[in-house]
MDTraj code that builds the backbone (N, CA, C; nanometers):
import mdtraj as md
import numpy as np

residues = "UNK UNK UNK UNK UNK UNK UNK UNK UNK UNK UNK UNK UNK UNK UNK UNK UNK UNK UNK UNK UNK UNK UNK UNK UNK UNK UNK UNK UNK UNK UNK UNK UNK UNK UNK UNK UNK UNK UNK UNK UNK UNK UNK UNK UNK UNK UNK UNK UNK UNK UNK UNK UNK UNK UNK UNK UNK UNK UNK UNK UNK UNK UNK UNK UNK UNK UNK UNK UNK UNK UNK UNK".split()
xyz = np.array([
    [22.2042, 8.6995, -8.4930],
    [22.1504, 8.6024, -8.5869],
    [22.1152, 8.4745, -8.5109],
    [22.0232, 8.4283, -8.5719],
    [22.0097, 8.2752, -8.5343],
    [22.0519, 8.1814, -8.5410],
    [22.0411, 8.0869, -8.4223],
    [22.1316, 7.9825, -8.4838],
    [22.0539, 7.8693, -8.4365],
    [22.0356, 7.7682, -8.5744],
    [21.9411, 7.6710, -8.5278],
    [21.9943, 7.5407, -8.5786],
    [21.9690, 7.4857, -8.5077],
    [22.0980, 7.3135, -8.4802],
    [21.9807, 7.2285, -8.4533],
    [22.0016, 7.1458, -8.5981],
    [21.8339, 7.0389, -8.6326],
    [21.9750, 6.8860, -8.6015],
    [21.9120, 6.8077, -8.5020],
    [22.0097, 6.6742, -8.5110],
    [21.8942, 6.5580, -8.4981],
    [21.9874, 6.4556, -8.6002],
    [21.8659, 6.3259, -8.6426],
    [21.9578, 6.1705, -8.5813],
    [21.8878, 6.1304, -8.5708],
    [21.9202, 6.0072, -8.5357],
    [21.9303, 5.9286, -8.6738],
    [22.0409, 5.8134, -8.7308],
    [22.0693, 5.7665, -8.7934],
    [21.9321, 5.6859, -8.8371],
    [21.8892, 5.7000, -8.9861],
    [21.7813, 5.6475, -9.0377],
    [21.6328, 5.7205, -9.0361],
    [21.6242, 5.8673, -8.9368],
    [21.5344, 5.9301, -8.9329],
    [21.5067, 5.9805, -9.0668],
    [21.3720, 5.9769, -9.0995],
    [21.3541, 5.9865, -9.2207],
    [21.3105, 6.1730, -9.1930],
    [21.3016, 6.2649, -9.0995],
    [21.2796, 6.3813, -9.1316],
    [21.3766, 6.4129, -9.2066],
    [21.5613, 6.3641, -9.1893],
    [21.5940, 6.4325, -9.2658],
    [21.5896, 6.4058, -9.4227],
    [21.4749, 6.3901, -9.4928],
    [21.4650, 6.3771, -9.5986],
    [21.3643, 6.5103, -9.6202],
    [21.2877, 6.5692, -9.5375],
    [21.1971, 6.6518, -9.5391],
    [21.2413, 6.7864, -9.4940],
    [21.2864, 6.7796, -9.3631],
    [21.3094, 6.8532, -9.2680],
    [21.3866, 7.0062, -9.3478],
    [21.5485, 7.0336, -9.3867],
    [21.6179, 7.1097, -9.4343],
    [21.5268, 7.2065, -9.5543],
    [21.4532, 7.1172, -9.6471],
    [21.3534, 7.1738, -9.7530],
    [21.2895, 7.2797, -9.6716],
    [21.2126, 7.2151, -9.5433],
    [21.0789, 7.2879, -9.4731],
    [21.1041, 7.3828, -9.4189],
    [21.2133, 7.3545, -9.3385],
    [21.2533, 7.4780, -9.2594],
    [21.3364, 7.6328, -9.3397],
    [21.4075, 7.5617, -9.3879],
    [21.4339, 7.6614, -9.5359],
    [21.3621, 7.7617, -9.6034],
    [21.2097, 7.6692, -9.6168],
    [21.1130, 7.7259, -9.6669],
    [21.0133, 7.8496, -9.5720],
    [21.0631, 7.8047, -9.4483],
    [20.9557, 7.9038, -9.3503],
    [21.0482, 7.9922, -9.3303],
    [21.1983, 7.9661, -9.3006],
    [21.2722, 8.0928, -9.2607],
    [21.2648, 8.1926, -9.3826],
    [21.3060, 8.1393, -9.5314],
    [21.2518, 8.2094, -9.6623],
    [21.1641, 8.3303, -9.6553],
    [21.0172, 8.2200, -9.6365],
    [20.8819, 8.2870, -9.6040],
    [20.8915, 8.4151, -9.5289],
    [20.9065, 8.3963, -9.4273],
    [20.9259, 8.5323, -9.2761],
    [21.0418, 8.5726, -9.2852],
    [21.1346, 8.5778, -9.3858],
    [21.2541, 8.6793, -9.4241],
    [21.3415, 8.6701, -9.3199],
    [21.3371, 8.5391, -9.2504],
    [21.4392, 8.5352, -9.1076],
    [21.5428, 8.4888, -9.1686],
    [21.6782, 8.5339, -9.0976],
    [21.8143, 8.4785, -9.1442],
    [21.8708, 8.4156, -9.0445],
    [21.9665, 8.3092, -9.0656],
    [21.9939, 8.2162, -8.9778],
    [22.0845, 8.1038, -8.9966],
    [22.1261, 8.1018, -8.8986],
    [22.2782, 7.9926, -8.9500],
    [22.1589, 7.8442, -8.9121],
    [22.2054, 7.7726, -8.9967],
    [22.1177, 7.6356, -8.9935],
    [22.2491, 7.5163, -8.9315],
    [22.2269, 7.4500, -8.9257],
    [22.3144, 7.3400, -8.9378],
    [22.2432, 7.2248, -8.8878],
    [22.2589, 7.1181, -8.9731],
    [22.2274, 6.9826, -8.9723],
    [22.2885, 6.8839, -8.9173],
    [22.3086, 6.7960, -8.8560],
    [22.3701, 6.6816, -8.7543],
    [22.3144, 6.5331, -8.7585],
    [22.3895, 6.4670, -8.8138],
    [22.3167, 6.2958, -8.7565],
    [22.4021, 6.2424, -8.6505],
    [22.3625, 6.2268, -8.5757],
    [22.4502, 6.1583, -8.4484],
    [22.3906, 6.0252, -8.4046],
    [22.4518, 5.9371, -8.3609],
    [22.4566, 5.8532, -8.2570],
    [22.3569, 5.8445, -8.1739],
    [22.2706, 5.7449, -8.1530],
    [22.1745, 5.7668, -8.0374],
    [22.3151, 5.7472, -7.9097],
    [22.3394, 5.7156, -7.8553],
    [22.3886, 5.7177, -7.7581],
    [22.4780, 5.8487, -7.7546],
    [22.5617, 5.8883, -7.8487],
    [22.6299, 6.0390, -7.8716],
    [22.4749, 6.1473, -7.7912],
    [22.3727, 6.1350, -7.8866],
    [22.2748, 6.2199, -7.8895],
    [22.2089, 6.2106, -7.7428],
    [22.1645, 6.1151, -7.6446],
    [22.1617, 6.1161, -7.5518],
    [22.2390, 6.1694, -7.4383],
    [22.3479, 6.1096, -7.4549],
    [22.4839, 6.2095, -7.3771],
    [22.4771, 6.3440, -7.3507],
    [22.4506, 6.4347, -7.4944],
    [22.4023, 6.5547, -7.5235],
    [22.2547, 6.6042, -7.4565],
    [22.1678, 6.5377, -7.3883],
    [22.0437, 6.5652, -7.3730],
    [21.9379, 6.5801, -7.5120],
    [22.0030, 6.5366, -7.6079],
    [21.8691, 6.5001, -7.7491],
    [21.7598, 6.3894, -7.6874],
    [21.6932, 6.4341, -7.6861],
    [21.5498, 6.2937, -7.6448],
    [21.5062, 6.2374, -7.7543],
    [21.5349, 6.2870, -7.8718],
    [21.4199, 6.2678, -8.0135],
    [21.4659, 6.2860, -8.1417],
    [21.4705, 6.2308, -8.2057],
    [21.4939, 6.2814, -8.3838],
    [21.3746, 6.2592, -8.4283],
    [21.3493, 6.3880, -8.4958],
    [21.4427, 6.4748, -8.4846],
    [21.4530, 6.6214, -8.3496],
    [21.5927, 6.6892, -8.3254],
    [21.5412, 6.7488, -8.2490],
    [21.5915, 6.8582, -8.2833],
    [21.5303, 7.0029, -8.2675],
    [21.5799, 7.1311, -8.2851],
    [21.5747, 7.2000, -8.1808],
    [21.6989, 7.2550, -8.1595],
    [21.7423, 7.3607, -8.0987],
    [21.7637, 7.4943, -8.1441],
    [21.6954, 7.6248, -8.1166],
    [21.6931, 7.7632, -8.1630],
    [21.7933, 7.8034, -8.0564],
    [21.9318, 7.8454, -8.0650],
    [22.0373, 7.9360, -7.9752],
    [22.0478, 7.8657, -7.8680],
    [22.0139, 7.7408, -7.8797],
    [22.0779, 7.6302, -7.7535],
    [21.8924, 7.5406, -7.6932],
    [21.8191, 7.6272, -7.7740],
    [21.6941, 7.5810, -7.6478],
    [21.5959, 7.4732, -7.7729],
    [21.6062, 7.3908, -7.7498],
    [21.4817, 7.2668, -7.7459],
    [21.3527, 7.3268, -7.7924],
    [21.3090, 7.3314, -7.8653],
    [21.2095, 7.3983, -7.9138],
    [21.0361, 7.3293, -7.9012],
    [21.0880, 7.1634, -7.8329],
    [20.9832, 7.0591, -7.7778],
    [20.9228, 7.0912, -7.6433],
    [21.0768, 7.1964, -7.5658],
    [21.0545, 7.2425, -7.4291],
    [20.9911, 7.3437, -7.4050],
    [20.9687, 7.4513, -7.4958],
    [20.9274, 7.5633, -7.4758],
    [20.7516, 7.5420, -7.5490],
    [20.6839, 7.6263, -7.4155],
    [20.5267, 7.6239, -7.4284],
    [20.5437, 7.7434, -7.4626],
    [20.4402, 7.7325, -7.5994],
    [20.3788, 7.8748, -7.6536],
    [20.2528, 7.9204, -7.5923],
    [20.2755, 8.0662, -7.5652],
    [20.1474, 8.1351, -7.4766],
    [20.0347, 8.1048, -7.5647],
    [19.9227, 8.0778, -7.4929],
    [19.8036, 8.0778, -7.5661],
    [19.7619, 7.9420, -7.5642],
    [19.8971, 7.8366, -7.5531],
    [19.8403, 7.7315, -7.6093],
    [19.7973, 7.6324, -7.4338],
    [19.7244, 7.5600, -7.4509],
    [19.6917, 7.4241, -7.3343],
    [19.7026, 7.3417, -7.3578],
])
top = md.Topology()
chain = top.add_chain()
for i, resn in enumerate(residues, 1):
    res = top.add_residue(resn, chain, resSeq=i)
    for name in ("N", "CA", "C"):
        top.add_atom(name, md.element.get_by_symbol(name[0]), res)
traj = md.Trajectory(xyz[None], top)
């Protein structure tokens, strides 16, 4: 199963959006998946290697880091 770990920086307004959306696509494509949500600390979140709120990680990996084939 998946496991996908969304963390926000205090005041990021994705998480007002974010949990709905993603919800909605895993729904969509019948994927199952442990979710979990996080507000941390910019400085906590840095420590960690977070660069960004918001940031998601799929099974540990950054999902900002990974280039999709096809794309330039």
């Amino acid at each position: 199963m998946l496991l996908i770990e969304c963390f926000y920086y205090p005041g990021c307004e994705a998480l007002n959006v974010l949990p709905d959306r993603l919800a909605s696509a895993l729904a969509a494509e019948a994927i199952q998946a442990e979710v979990q949500h996080h507000i941390i600390a910019v400085q906590g979140g840095l420590k960690r290697g977070i660069k960004g709120s918001p940031t998601i990680l799929i099974n540990g990996v950054d999902i900002a880091e990974v280039q999709a084939e096809g794309l330039t």
